[in-house]
N, C-alpha and C positions, 0 to 999 in steps of 0.2 A: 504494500500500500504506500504510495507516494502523499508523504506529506508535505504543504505545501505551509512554508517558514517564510516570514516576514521578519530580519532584522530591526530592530530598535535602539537606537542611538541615543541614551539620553533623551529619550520623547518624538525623536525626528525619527521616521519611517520609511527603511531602504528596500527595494522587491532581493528578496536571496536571490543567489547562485552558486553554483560551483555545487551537485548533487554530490553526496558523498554515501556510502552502504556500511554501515556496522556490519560485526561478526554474526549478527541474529539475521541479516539481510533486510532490514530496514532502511527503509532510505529516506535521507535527510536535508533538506540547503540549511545552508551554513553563508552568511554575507562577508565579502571580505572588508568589511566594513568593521569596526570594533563596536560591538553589540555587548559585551562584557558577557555574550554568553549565553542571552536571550534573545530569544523567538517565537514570532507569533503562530500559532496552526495555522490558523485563515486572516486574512486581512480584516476581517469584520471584527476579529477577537482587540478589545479596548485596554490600551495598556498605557498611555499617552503619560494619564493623569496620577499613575504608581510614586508615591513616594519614595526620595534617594533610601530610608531605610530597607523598603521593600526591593527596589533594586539590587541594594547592598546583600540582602541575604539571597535571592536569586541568583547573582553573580556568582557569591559563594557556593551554593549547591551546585555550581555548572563547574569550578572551581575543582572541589571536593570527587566532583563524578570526572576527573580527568581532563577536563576541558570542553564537555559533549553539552551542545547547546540543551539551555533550559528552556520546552515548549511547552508557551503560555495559552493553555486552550481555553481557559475562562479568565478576562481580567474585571475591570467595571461593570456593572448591570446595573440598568436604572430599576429592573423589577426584582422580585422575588421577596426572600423573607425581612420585616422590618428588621432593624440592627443587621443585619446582614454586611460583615468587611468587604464585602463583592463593593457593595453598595455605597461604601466609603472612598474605595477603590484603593484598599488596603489588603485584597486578599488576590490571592491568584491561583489556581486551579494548573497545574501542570503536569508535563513528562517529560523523561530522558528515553532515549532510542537506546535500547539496551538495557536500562538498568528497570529492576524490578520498584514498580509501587511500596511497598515492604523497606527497600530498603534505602530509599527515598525519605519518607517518612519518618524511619531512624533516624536519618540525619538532619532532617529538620528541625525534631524534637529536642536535638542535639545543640541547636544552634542558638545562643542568645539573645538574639534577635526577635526568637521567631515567639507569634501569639499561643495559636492554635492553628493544629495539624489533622487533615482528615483524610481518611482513603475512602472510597466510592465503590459498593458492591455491584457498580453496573458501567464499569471504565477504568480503566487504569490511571486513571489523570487522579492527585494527590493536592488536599487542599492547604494553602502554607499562607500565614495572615501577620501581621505587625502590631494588630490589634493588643490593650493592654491585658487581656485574659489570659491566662495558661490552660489550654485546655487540649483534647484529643478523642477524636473521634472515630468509628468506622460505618460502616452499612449504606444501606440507601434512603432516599428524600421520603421515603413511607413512615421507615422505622428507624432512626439513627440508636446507637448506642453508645453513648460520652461514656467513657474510660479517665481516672484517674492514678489508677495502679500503677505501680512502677515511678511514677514520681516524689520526687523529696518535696521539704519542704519550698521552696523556689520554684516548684515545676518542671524543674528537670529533672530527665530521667538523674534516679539512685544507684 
């Protein structure tokens, strides 16, 4: 499946190129533009208005995953649930080509930066926020199940 990446420059929006294939045969654009690492799935996906700290911990998980661009398939949304970080445009919804949801999400929860961390029982895309809550979630938009096991007092993992 050809995914089609929009690099992001500090808020300015370049069309990728230069396809590239992981080990899995995933295929990816990559801009040679310095994007710090993100990109978008579809041009429609809002990313413009992301906060330098949301960048900043982005950056880093692309960082962390080897350098393999971070694609941002949900950024801003004007709808959905109130309080919603989508909605702030403090949260981001992504994946890496190759690396598993699981262990994404480890490292998010890892990161001190980061709010709260969710995996999605109907996608691999991983939700990662700046928001000031420590929190962590799985399932789907039916049933979620918030988790707090495994963290100390600060919210990071113990």
């Amino acid at each position: 499946v050809l995914q089609l990446a929009v690099a992001i420059d500090q808020g300015t929006e370049q069309a990728g190129t230069s396809p590239k294939r992981d080990e899995s045969g995933e295929t990816w654009h990559r801009s040679h533009s310095a994007s710090g690492g993100i990109e978008k799935q579809i041009a429609s996906v809002v990313t413009g208005c992301f906060p330098g700290s949301l960048r900043a911990v982005l950056a880093d998980v692309s960082a962390h995953f080897g350098g393999r661009p971070v694609i941002v398939t949900s950024g801003h949304r004007h709808g959905g649930r109130r309080g919603s970080y989508h909605r702030k445009c403090m949260a981001a919804d992504i994946q890496i080509a190759g690396v598993s949801p699981g262990a994404i999400a480890r490292y998010a929860r890892s990161h001190p930066s980061v709010g709260g961390v969710g995996t999605y029982s109907h996608t691999r895309s991983v939700h990662v926020d700046v928001g000031g809550r420590v929190y962590s979630w799985y399932g789907n938009s039916r049933r979620k199940r918030y988790a707090q096991a495994g963290y100390g007092a600060a919210g990071r993992a113990s």
